[in-house]
Backbone bond lengths (Angstrom), bond angles and torsions (degrees), N, CA, C in turn:
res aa  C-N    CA-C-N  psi(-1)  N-CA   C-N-CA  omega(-1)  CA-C   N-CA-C  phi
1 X - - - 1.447 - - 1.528 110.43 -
2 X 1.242 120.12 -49.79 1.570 132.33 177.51 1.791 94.47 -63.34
3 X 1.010 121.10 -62.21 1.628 104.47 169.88 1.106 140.10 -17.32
4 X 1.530 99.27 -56.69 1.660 110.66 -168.22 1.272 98.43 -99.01
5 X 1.589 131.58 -24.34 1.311 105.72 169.39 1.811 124.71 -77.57
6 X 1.714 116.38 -11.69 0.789 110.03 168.05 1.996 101.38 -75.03
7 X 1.214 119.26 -51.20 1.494 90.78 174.65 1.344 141.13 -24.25
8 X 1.594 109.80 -54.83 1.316 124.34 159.34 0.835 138.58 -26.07
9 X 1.663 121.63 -65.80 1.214 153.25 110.80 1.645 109.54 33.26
10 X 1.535 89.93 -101.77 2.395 101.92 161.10 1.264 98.97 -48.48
11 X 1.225 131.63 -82.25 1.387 114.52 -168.86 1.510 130.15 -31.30
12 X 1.271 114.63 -42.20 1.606 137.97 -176.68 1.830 100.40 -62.37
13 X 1.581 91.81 -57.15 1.570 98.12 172.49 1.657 129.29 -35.36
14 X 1.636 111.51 -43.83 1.229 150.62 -125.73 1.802 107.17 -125.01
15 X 2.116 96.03 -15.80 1.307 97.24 -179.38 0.975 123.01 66.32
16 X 1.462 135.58 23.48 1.652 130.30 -169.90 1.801 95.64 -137.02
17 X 1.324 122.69 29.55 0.914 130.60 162.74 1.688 126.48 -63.16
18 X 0.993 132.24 140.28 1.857 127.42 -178.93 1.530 94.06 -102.69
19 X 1.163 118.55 143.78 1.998 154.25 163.23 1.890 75.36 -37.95
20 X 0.783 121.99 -58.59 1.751 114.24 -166.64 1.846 114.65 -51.15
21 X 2.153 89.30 -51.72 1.931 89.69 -170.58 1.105 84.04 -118.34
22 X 1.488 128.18 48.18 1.837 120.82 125.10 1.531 105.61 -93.34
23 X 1.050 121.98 -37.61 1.698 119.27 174.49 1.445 104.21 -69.96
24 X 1.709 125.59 -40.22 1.376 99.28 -172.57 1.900 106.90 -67.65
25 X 1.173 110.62 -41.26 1.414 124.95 -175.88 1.327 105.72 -41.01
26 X 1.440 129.16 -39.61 1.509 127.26 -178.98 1.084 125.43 -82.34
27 X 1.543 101.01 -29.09 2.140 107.38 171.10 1.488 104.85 -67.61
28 X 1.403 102.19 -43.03 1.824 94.62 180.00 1.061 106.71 -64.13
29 X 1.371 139.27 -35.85 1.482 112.03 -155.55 1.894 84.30 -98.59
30 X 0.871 158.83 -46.81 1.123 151.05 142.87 1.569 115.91 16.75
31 X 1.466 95.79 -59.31 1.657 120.13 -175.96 1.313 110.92 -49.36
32 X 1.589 102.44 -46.77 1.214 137.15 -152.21 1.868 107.80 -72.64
33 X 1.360 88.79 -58.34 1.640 112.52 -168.98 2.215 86.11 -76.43
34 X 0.995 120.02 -46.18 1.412 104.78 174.23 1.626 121.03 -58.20
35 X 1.403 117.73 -40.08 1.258 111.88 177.29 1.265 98.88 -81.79
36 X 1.543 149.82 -27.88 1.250 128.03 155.88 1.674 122.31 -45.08
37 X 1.296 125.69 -55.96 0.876 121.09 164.08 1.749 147.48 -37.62
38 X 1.701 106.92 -36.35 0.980 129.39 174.25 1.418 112.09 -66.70
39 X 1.842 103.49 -56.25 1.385 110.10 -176.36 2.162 108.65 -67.36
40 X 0.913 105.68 -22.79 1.864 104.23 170.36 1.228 129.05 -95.16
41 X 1.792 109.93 -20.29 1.833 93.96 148.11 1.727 116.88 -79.19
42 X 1.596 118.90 -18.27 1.524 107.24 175.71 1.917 110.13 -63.72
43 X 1.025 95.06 -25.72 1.469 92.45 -171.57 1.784 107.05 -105.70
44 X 1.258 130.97 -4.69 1.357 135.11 137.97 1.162 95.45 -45.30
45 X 1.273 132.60 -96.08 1.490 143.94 -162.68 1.576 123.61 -20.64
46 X 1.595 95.56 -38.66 1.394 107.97 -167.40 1.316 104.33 -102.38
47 X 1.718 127.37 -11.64 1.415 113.53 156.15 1.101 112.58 -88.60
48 X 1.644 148.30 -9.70 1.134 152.64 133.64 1.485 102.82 -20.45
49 X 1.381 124.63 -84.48 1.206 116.22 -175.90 1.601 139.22 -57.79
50 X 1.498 90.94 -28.16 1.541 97.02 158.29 1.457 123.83 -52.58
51 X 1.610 91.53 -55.47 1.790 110.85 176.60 1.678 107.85 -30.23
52 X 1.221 118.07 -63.85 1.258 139.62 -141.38 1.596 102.96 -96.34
53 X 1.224 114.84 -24.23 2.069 106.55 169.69 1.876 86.21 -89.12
54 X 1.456 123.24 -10.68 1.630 96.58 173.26 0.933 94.63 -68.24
55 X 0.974 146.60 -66.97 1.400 147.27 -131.13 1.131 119.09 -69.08
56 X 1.075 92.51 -14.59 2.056 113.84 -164.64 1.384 104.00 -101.74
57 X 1.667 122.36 -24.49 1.354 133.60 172.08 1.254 105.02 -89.98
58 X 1.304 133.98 -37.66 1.562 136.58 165.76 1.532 112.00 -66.47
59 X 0.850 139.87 -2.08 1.904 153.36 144.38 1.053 97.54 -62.23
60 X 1.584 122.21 -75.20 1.525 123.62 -154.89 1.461 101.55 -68.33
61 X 1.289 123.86 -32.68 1.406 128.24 164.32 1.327 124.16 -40.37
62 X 1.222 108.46 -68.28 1.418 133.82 159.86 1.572 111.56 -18.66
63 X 1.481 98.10 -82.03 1.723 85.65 -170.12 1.381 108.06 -107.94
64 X 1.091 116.03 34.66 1.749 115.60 139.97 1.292 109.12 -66.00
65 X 2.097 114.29 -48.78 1.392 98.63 -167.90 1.536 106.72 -82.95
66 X 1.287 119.21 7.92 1.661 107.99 -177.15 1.601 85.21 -95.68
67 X 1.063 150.54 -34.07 1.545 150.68 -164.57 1.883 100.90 -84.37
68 X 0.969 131.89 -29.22 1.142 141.41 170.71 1.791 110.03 -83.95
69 X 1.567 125.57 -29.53 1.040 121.18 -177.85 1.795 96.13 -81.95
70 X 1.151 100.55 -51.21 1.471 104.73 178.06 1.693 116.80 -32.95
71 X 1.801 109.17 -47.01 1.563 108.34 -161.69 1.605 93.38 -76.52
72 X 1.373 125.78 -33.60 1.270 111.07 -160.07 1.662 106.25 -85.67
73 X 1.668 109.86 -8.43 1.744 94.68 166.78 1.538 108.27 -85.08
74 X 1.347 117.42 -1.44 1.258 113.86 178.46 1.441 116.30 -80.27
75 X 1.038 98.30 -31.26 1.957 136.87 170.12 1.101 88.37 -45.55
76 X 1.306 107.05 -101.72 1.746 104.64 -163.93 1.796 122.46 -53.62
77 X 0.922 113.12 -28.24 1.856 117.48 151.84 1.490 120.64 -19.63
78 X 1.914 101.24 -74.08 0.982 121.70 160.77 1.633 124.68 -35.96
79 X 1.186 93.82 -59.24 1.883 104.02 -174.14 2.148 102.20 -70.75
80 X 0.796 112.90 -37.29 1.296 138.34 176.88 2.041 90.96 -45.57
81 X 1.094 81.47 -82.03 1.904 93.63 -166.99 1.794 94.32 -55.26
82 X 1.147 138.04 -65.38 1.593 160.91 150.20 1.378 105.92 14.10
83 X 1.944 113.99 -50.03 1.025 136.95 165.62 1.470 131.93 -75.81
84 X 1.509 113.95 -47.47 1.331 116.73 153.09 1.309 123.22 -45.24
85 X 1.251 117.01 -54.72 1.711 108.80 172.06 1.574 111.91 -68.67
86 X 1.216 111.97 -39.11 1.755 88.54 -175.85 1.411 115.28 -74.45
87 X 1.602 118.45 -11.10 1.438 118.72 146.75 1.131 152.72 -45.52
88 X 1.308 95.09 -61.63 1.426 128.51 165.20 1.769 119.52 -32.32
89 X 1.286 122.87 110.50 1.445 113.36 178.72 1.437 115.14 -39.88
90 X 1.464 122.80 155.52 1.160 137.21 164.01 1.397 100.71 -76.74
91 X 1.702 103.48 155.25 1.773 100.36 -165.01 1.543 85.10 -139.29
């Protein structure tokens, strides 16, 4: 099949094409450009969806590390004051 449509193809190039394998030449590549098509919106689709649970894991990412930055300034707060009193003279 890839044969004869590359024949076509040179021939087409070459102008010595027939009203018959200029129409077949266009359904094939037709064929061609449709199953291309089919197969690159299925796989659009499916990096779409990939795309889009990242994003949704890069959120949860997100403010874990702002919820985690948060505990450890609270952290040192804690340790902060922890120190002042065990500093701090006895009264």
């Amino acid at each position: 099949m890839e044969d004869q449509q590359k024949l076509l193809r040179e021939r087409q190039e070459l102008e010595t094409l027939q009203s018959g394998e200029a129409l077949e030449l266009d359904r094939s590549s037709q064929k061609a450009e449709d199953r291309e098509a089919n197969y690159l919106a299925s796989a659009t689709r499916r990096l779409r969806t990939e795309r889009e649970h990242l994003e949704f894991t890069n959120g949860d990412l997100r403010a874990l590390a702002a919820r985690k930055e948060e505990l450890a300034e609270r952290l040192e707060q804690v340790i902060r004051e922890t120190r002042t009193e065990r500093d701090a003279p006895a009264r």
